[in-house]
C-alpha positions in Angstrom: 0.6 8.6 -29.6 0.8 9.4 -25.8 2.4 12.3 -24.8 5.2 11.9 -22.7 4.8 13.7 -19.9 7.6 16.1 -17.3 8.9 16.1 -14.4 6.8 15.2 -11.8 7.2 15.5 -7.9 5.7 12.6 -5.3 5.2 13.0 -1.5 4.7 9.8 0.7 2.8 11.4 3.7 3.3 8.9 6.7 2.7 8.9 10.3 6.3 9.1 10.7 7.8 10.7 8.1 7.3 13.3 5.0 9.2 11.7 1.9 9.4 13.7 -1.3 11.2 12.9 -4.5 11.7 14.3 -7.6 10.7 11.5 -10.6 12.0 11.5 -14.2 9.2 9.8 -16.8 11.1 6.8 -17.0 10.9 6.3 -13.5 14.6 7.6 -12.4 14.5 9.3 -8.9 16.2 12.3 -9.6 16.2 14.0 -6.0 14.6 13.6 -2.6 13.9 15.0 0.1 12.5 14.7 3.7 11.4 15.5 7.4 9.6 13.8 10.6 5.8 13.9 10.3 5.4 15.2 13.6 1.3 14.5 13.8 1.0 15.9 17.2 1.9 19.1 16.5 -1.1 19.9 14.3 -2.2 19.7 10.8 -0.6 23.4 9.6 2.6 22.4 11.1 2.8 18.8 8.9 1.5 21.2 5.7 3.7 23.4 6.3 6.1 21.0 6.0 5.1 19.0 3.4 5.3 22.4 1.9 9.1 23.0 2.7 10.1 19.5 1.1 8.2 20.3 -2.8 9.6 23.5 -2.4 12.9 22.5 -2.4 12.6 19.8 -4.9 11.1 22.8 -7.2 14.6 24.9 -6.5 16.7 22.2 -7.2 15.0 21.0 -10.9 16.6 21.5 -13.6 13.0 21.0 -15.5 9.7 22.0 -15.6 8.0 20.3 -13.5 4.5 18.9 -14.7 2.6 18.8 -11.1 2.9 17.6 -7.4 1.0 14.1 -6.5 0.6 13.2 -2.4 -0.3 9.9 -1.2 -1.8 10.4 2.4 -3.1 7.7 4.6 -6.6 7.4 5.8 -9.8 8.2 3.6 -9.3 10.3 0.5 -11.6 11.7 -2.0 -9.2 12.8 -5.0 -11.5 14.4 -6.7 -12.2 17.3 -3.8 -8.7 16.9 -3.1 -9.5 16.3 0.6 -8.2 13.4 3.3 -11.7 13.1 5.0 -10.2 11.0 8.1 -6.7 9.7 8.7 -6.5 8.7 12.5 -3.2 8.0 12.8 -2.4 11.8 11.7 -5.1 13.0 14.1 -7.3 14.6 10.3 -10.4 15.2 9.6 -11.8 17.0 6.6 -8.9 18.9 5.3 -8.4 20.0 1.7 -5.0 19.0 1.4 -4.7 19.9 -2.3 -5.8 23.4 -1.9 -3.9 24.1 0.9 -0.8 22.8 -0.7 -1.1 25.0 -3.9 -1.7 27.8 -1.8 1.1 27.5 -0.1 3.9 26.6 -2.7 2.7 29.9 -4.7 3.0 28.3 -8.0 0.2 27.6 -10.9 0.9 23.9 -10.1 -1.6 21.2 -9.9 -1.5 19.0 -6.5 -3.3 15.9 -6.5 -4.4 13.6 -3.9 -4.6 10.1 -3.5 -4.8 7.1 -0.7 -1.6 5.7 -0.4 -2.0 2.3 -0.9 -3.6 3.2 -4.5 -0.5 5.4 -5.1 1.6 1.7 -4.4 -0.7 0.1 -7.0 -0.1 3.0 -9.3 3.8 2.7 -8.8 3.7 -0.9 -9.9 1.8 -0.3 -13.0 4.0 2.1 -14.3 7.5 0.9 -13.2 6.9 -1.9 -11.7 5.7 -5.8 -11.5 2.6 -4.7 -13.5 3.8 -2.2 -16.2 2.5 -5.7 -18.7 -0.8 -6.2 -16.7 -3.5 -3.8 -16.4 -5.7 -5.9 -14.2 -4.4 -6.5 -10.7 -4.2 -6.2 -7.3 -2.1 -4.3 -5.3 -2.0 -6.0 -1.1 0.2 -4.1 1.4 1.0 -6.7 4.0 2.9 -4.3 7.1 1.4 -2.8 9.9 -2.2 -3.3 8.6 -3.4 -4.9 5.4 -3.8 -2.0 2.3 -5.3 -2.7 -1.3 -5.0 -0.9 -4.6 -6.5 -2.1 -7.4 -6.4 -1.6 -11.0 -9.4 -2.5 -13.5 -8.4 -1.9 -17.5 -5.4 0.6 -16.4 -7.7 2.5 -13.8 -7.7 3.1 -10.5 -10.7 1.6 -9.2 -12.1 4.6 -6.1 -15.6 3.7 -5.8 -18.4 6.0 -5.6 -16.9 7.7 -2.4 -13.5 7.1 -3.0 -13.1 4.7 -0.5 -13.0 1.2 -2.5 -10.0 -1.7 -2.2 -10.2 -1.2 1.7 -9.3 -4.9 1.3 -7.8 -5.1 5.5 -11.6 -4.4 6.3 -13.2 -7.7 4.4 -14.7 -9.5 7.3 -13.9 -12.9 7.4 -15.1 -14.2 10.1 -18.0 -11.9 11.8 -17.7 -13.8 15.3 -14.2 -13.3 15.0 -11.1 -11.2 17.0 -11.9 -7.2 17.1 -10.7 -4.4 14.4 -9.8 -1.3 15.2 -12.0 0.0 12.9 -15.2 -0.7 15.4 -16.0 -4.3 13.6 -15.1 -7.7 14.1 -13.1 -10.3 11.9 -11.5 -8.1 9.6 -8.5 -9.4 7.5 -6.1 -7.2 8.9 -6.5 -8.5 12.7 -4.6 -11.9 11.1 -2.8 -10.7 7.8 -0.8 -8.1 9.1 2.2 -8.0 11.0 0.1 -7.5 14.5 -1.8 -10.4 13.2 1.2 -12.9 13.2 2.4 -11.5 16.6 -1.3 -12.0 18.1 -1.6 -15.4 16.4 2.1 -16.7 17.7 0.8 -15.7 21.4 -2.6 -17.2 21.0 -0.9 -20.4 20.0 1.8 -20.0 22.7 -0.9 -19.7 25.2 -3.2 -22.4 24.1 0.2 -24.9 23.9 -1.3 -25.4 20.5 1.7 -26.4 19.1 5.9 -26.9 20.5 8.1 -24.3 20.0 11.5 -24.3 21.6 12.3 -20.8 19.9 10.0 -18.4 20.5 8.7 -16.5 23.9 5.6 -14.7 24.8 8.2 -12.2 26.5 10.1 -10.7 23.5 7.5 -11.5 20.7 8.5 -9.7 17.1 7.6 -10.5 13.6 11.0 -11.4 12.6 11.8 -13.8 15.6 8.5 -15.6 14.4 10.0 -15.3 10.9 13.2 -16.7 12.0 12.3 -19.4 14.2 9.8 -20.5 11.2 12.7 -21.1 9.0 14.6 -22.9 11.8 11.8 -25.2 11.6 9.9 -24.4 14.5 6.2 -25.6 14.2 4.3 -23.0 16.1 6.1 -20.3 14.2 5.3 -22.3 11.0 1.8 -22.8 11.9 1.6 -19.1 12.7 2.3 -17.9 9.1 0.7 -20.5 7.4 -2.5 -19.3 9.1 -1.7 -15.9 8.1 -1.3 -17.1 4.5 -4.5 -18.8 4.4 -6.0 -15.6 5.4 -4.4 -14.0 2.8 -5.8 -16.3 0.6 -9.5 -16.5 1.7 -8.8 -12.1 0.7 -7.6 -13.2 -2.8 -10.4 -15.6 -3.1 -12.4 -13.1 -2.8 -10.7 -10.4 -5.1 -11.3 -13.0 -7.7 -14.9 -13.5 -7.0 -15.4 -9.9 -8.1 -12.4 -8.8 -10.1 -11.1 -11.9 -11.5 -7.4 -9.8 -11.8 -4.8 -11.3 -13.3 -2.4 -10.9 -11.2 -1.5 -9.9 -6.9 1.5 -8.0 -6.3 2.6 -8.4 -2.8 4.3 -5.5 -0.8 4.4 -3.7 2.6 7.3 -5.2 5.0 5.9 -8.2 6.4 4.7 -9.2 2.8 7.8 -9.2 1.2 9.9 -10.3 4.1 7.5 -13.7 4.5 6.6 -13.6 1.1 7.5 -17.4 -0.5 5.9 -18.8 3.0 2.7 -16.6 3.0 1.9 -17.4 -1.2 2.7 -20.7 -0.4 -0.1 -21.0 2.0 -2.3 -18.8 0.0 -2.2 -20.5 -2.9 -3.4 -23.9 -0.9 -6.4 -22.0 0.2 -7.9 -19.9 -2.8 -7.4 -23.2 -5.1 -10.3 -24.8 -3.0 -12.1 -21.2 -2.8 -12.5 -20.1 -6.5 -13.0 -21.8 -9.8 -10.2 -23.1 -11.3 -11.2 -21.3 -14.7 -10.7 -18.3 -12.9 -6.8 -18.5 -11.1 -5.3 -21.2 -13.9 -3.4 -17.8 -15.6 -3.3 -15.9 -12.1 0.3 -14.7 -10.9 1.2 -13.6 -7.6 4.9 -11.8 -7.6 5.8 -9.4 -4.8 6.7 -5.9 -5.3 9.2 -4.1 -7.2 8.5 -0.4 -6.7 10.6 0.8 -3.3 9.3 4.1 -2.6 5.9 5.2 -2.2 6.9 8.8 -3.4 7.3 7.2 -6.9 4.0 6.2 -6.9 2.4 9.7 -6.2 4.3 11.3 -9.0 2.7 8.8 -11.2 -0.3 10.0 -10.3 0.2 13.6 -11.9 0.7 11.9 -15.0 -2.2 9.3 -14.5 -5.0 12.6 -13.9 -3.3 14.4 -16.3 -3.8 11.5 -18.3 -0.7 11.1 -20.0 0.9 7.8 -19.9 3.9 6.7 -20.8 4.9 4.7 -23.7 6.2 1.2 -23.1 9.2 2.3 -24.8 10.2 4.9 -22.5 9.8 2.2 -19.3 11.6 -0.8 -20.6 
């Protein structure tokens, strides 16, 4: 029988903000914690405090707690416990493991992992995949993130760096990625995406829209002039869906999961409009054999910290029995 494991501590490392919490084994945030990012003032500065949030968490415990987990954007090799390259936090090659066992002073194990894994994670253990351990994980915000989970594993890659599912290129003549290539999925499904699509189509007078303006262009007036009915807006995310489909498509080429869980703000907040489009497209893409038991259900797991403390328990393989999470 699995042993169940401790307390365990998460931190969601973002550009922004530092978000600790404090996670019971049946998924109950017992604490929290949290401070601005504040990138630009160097990495010791944003381990230092990253430091200062655990820390306090540790005081405040009222049991041992079983290890630390970080999700950390960019490219993470868990293993060596080091982000190799996260741009938006100005990183490169820094063994954030080491230097935040160092610093905390305790015998305490710290593990790493990309965050978007760490949302897949999240959603196996207390979330809309704790039933299904064969899915994918697609983080539809700023950028487009994957996680994906293969038999109950994470599935890294043999650099760490797999489910880097907003860098499929769909169309190699198509519009440029900030990653240095062309026609990546995340330069249409992704918030940016929308916004770039509604202009496109505002300044081609592709389609009439009473509703929207190239002036004050958002993600949520697209949104909302979509569900008034207006068509450009409607046209917008149903090309953003189809996009999002054509990713799936692929997924299920290779993985065959049975299931997508959809998160990340723009994913949930457009969710019913962007499956509804994505499920028109990857029906004509893939084998029907292959998607007639497929489910695609958005989210259920909130905070990315949770997430990270379920990785403690994941390396330290010991899950949770279904009992303890029902």
């Amino acid at each position: 029988m699995p042993v169940t494991p401790g307390l365990a501590i998460g931190v969601d490392l973002g550009a922004t903000k530092i978000a600790a919490a404090l996670i019971s084994p049946d998924g109950q945030l017992l604490d929290s914690s949290q401070a601005l990012t504040e990138a630009s003032q160097g990495a010791e500065a944003v381990l230092d405090r990253i430091t200062d949030q655990v820390s306090a968490l540790l005081r405040r415990a009222a049991g041992p707690i079983t290890g630390v987990g970080i999700g950390s954007p960019g490219q993470v090799n868990s293993q060596l416990g080091i982000v190799r390259k996260a741009v938006n936090l100005g990183w490169e090659e820094i063994y954030l493991s080491t230097e935040i066992q160092a610093r905390l002073g305790y015998h305490l194990p710290v593990y790493i992992q990309k965050d978007t894994n760490l949302s897949a994670l999240g959603e196996y253990y207390f979330g809309a995949s704790r039933d299904c351990p064969d899915f994918v994980y697609l983080g539809i915000g700023s950028g487009l993130g994957g996680g994906i989970m293969s038999g109950g594993r994470l599935v890294t890659g043999a650099d760490w760096n797999a489910a880097e599912l907003g860098h499929l290129s769909l169309d190699p003549e198509g519009l440029s990625c900030a990653c240095g290539s062309r026609g990546c999925a995340e330069t249409i499904v992704s918030g940016p995406g929308l916004v770039n699509l509604a202009r496109r189509f505002l300044d081609d007078h592709r389609f009439a829209s009473s509703l929207i303006s190239n002036q004050y262009l958002s993600t949520t007036q697209i949104l909302d002039a979509a569900r008034l009915g207006d068509e450009l807006a409607r046209q917008a995310l149903a090309q953003v869906g189809r996009h999002l489909g054509l990713v799936m498509a692929s997924c299920i080429a290779v993985l065959n999961p049975g299931r997508f869980i959809i998160g990340g703000g723009l994913g949930l907040a457009a969710f019913d409009e962007l499956v509804q489009a994505a499920w028109d497209e990857l029906r004509q893409r893939t084998l029907s054999t292959s998607y007639q038991n497929l489910e695609i259900v958005p989210s259920q797991v909130e905070s990315s910290a949770i997430g990270a403390a379920c990785l403690v328990w994941y390396f330290q393989d010991e899950f949770i029995p279904k009992e303890v999470i029902t």
